[in-house]
C-alpha positions as MATLAB code, in Angstrom:
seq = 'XXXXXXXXXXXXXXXXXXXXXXXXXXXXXXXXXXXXXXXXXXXXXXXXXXXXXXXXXXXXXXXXXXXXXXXXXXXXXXXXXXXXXXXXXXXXXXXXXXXXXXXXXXXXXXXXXXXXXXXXXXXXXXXXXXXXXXXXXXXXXXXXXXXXXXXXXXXXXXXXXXXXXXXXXXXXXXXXXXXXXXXXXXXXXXXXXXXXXXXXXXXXXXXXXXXXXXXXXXXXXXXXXXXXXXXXXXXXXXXXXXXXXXXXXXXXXXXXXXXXXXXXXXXXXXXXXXXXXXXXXXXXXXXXXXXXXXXXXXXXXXXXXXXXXXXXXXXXXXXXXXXXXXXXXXXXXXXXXXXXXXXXXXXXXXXXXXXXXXXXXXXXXXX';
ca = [
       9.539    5.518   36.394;
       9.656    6.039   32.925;
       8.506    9.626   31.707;
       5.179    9.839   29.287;
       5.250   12.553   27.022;
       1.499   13.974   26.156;
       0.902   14.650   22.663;
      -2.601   15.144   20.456;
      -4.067   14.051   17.390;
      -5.966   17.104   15.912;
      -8.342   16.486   13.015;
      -9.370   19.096   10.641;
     -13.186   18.977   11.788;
     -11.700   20.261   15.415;
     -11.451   16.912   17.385;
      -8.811   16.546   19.187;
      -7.675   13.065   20.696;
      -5.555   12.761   23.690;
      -2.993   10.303   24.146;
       0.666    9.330   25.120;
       3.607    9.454   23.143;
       6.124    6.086   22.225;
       7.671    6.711   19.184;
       9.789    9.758   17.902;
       8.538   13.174   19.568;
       8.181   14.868   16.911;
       5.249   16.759   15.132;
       3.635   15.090   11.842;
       0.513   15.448    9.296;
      -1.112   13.698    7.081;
      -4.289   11.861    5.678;
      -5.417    9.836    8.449;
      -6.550    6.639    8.051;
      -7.503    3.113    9.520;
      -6.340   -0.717    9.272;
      -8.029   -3.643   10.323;
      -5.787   -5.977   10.665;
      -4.723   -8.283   13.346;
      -1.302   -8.858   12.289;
       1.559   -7.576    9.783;
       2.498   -4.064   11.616;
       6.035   -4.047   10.638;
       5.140   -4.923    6.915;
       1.696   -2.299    6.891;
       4.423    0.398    7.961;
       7.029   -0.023    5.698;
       4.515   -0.285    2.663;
       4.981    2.716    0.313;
       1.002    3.071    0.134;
       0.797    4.701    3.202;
       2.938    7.806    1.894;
       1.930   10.830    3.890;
      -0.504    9.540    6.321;
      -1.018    8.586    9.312;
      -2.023    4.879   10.365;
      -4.340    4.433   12.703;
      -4.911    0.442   14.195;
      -8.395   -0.593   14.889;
      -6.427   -3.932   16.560;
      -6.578   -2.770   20.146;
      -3.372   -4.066   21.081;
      -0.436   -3.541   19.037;
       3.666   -3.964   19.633;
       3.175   -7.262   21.590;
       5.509   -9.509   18.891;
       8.323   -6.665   18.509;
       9.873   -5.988   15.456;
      12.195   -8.569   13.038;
      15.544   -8.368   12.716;
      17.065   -6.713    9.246;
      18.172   -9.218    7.125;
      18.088   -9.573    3.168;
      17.944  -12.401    0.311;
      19.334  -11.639   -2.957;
      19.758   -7.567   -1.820;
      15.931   -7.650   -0.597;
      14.368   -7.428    3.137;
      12.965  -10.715    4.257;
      10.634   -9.141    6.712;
       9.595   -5.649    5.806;
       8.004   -4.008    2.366;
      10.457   -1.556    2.016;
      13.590   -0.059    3.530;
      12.036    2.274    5.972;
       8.787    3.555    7.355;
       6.382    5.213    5.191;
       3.630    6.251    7.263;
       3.392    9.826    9.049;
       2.824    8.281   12.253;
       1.112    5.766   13.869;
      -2.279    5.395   16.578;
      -2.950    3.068   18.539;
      -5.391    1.979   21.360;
      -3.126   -0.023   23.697;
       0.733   -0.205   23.026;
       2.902   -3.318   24.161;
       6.410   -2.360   25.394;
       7.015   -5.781   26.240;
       7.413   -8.226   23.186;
       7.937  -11.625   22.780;
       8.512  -13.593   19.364;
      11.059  -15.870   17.854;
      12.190  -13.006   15.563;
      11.831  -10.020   17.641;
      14.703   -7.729   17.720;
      13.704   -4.470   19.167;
      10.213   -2.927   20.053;
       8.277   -1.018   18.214;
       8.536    1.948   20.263;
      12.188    1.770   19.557;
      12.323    1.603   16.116;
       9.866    4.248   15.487;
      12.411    6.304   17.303;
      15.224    4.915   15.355;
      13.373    6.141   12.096;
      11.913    9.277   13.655;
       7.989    8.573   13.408;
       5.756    9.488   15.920;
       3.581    6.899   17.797;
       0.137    7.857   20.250;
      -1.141    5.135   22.205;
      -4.283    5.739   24.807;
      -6.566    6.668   21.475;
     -10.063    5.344   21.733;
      -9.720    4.036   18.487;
     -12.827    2.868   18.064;
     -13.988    6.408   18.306;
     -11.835    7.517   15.684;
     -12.922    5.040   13.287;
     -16.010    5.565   13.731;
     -15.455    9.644   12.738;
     -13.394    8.248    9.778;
     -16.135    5.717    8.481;
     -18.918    8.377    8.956;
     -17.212   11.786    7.697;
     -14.584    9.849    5.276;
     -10.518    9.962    5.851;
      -9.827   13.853    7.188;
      -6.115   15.419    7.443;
      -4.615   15.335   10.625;
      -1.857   16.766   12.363;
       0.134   15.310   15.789;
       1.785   17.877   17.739;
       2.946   17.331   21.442;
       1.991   19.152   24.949;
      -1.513   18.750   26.873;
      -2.851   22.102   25.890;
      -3.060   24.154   22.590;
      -0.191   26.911   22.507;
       1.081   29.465   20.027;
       4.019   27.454   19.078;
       4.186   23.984   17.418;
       0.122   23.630   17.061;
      -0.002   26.630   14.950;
       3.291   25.737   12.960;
       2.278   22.318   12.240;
      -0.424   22.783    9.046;
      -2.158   19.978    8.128;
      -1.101   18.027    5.066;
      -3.099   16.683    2.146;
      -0.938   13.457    0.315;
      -3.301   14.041   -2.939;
      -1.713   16.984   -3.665;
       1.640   15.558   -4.267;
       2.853   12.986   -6.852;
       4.229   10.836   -3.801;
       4.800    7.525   -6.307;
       8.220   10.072   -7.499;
       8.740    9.970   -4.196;
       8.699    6.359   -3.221;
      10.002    5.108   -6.655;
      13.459    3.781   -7.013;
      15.492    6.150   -9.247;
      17.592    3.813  -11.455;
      17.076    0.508  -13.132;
      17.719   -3.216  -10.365;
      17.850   -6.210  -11.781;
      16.753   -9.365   -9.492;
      16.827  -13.369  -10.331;
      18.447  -14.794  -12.797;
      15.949  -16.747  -14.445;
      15.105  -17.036  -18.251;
      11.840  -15.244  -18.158;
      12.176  -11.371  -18.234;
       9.900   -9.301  -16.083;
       9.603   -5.457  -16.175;
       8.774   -4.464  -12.531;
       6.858   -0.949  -12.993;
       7.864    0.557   -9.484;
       4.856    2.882   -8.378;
       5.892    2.106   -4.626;
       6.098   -1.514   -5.013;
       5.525   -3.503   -1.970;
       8.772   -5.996   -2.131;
       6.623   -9.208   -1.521;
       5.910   -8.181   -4.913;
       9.443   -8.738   -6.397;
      10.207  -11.929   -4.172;
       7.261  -13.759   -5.163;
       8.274  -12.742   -9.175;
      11.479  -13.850   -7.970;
      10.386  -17.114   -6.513;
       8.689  -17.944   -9.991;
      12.257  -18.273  -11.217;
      11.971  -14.753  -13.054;
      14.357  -12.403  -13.808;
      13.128   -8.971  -12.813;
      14.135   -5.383  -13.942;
      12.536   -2.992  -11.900;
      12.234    0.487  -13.330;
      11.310    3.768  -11.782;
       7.576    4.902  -12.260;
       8.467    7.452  -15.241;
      10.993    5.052  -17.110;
       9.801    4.088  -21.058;
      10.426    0.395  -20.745;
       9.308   -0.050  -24.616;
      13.229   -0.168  -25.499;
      13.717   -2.869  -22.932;
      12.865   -7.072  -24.601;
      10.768   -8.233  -22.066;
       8.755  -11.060  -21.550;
       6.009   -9.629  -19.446;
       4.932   -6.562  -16.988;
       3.916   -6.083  -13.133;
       2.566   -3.139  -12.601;
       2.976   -2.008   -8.918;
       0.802   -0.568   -5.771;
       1.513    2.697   -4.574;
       0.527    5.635   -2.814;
      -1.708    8.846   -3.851;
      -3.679    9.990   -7.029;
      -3.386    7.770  -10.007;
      -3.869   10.734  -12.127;
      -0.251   11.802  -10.683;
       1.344    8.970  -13.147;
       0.286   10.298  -16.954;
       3.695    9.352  -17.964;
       2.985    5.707  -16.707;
      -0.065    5.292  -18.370;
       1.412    6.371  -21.211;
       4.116    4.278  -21.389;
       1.796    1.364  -20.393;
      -1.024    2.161  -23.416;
       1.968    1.578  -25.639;
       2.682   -2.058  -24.289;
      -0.874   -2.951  -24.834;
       0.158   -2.810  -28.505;
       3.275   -5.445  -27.802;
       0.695   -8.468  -26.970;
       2.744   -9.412  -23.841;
       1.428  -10.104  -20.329;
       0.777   -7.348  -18.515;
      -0.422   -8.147  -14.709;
      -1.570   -4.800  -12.182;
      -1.638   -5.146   -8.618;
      -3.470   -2.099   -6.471;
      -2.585    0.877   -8.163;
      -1.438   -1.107  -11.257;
      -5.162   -2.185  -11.379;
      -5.721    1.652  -11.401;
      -3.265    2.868  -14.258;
      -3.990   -0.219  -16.315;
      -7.727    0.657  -16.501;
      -7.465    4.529  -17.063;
      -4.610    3.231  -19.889;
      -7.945    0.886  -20.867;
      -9.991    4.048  -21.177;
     -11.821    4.213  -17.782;
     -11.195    6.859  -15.077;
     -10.785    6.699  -11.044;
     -12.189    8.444   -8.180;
     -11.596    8.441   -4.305;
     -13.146    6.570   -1.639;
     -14.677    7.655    1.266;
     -12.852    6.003    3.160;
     -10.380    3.775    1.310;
     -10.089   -0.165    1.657;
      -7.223   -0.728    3.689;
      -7.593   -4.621    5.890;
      -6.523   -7.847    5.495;
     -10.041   -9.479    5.672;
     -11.859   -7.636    2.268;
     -14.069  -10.106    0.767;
     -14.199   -9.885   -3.195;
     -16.087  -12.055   -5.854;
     -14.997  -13.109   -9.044;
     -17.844  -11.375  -11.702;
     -20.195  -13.995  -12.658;
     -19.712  -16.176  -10.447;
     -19.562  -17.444   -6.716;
     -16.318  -18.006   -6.110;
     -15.586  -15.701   -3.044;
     -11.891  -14.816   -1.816;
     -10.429  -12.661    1.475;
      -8.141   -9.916    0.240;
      -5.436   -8.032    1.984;
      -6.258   -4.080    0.586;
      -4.691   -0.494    0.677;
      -6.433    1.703   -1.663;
      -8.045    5.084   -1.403;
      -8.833    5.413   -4.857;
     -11.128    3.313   -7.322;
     -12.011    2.364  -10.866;
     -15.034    3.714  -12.927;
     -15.582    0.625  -14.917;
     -17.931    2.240  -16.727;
     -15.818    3.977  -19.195;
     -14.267    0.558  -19.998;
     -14.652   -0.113  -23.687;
     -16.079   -3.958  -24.913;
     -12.805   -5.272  -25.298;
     -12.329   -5.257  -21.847;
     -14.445   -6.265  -18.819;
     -14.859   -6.138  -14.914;
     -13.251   -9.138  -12.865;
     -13.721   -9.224   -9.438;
     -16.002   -7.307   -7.333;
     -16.017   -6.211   -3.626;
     -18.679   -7.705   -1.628;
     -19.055   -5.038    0.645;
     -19.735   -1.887   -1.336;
     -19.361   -2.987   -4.861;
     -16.737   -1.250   -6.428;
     -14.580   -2.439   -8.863;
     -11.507   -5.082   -7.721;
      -9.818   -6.079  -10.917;
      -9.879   -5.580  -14.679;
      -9.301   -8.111  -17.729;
      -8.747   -7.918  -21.823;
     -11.483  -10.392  -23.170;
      -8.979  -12.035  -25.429;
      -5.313  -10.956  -25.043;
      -3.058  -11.500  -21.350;
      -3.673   -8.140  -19.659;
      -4.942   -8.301  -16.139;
      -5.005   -6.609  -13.094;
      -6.192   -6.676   -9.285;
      -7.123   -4.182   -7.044;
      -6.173   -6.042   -3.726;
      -2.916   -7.642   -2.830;
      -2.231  -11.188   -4.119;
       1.524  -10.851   -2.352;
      -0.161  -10.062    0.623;
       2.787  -10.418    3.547;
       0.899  -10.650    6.831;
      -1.830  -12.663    5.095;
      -3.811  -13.918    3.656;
      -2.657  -15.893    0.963;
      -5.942  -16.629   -0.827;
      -4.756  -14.612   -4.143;
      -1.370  -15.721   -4.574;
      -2.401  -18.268   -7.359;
      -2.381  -15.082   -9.765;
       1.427  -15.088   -9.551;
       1.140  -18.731  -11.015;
      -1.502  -17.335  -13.848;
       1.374  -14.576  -14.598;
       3.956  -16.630  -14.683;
       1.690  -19.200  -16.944;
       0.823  -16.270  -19.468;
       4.423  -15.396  -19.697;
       5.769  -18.952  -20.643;
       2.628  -19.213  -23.074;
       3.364  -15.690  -24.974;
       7.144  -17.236  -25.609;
       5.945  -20.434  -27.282;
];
């Protein structure tokens, strides 16, 4: 009989959650958080957003389709966001040991341990979300053993992401070039998700991604993505920066997630933090004046003030379910942005027409 480790998620307002350990046994903090998706595990864990917390699935069962195989097109993953795991750890209600799928090559159990991240199943996480949706996203800490002792409980402090400029963390650190199309597209890595880059790619682009810091003014391109990533938008001054400069070059510029964040506050407007943060693959958002409805894949914990916008710009789309602000636009030049995922890997695929209207803007500003 296998052995079950007992471990605890502690939350700064005192609960404490008991549960069994299948990942790495090791202790972990962070912002915790919650996802409602269905699907897309190995992709939501390898996205750069979730820097420094810890993931929490509302999905009751989770681990029954295993994990994909590592593979790579044109020196990019096929199957995951990234090259490794971001999140702190991961809770679940109900975890699957046994998997079955076409492409599974391991369980997730196992390759939490390969990439030493802690995993809790036996969490009401129903519960949890609840505490979440009603006190807002609290710090957390995991730490392992049935009852609180003097050792790793007190030497585990809990972590606040905000505090750190984690988009210099999750940035690449040197200039990749992907594609070799005609059309040449500055990739503003912030944490970029790499369904991002493939679906650039796919648009027969020729991308040059740059770290989150680099001045990209020297660099002829024919257009800019703007990535997600994780943390404080008020972390990247030097990208806003460098971005308020290419408004002055008249040439697309298209922000997805926290792009839609550093494009506005380059616009003029500010951000602020969400209770909770919109992080599911079912968020319902409106295009501003009008009725045209679409379902969003989201993971955001900050917001735009549109407020502060001045008249040459305007809102775009709106969230349906607590009205804050999903996307920005110039009234007459190419700049746009998004605050949910268009790329969205897992689904759904409602938004990816916008890598069409990029690619569109960027033949047009050429002619």
């Amino acid at each position: 009989m296998q052995r079950v480790t007992p471990v605890r998620l502690i939350l700064e307002n005192g609960m404490v959650f008991q549960g069994e350990s299948f990942g790495a046994e090791r202790p972990a903090s962070g912002e915790v958080v919650f996802n409602t998706a269905m699907v897309g595990y190995p992709e939501s864990l390898t996205d750069p957003s979730y820097t420094g917390q810890i993931f929490t699935s509302t999905y009751p069962i989770i681990g029954n389709y295993g994990v994909p195989a590592k593979s790579e097109t044109y020196g990019v993953s096929d199957f995951f966001e990234s090259g490794r795991i971001h999140v702190s750890g991961l809770i679940v209600q109900h975890y699957s040991a046994q998997f079955s799928h076409w492409n599974g090559s391991r369980s997730l159990g196992e390759w939490l341990k390969m990439e030493n991240i802690p995993g809790i199943s036996g969490i009401d996480t129903r519960m949890l979300t609840k505490v979440l949706r009603e006190e807002g996203s609290l710090l957390g800490k995991i730490v392992f053993g049935e009852k609180p002792d003097s050792g790793q409980e007190s030497e585990t402090e809990f972590y606040n992401p905000g505090n750190d400029n984690l988009v210099a963390q999750v940035s690449c650190k040197e200039v990749i070039e992907y594609g070799q199309g005609e059309k040449k597209v500055v990739l503003v890595d912030c944490g970029t998700k790499l369904n991002i880059l493939r679906e650039l790619v796919k648009q027969g682009m020729r991308v040059i991604r740059v770290p989150w810091d680099y001045n990209f003014s020297a660099i002829d391109y024919d257009g800019v993505v703007i990535s997600n990533g994780p943390g404080n938008p008020d972390h990247c001054r030097v990208t806003i920066q460098h971005i308020r400069e290419a408004l002055n070059r008249d040439k697309p510029i298209f922000g997805i997630c926290m792009g839609n964040q550093l494009l506005a506050k380059a616009a003029g407007a500010s951000t602020y933090k969400l209770k909770y943060g919109h992080r599911s693959h079912n968020q319902p958002v409106r295009r501003v004046r009008s009725n045209q409805c679409f379902i969003t894949s989201q993971n955001h914990g900050y917001a735009v003030d549109e407020s502060l916008l001045n008249n040459e710009w305007e809102p775009w789309f709106v969230n349906m379910n607590d009205g804050t602000n999903e996307g920005i636009r110039h009234k007459t030049k190419p700049f746009f942005s998004v605050q949910f995922h268009p790329e969205a890997a897992g689904g759904p695929t409602d938004t990816r027409f916008f890598f069409d209207e990029f690619a569109r803007s960027v033949v047009a500003s050429k002619v």
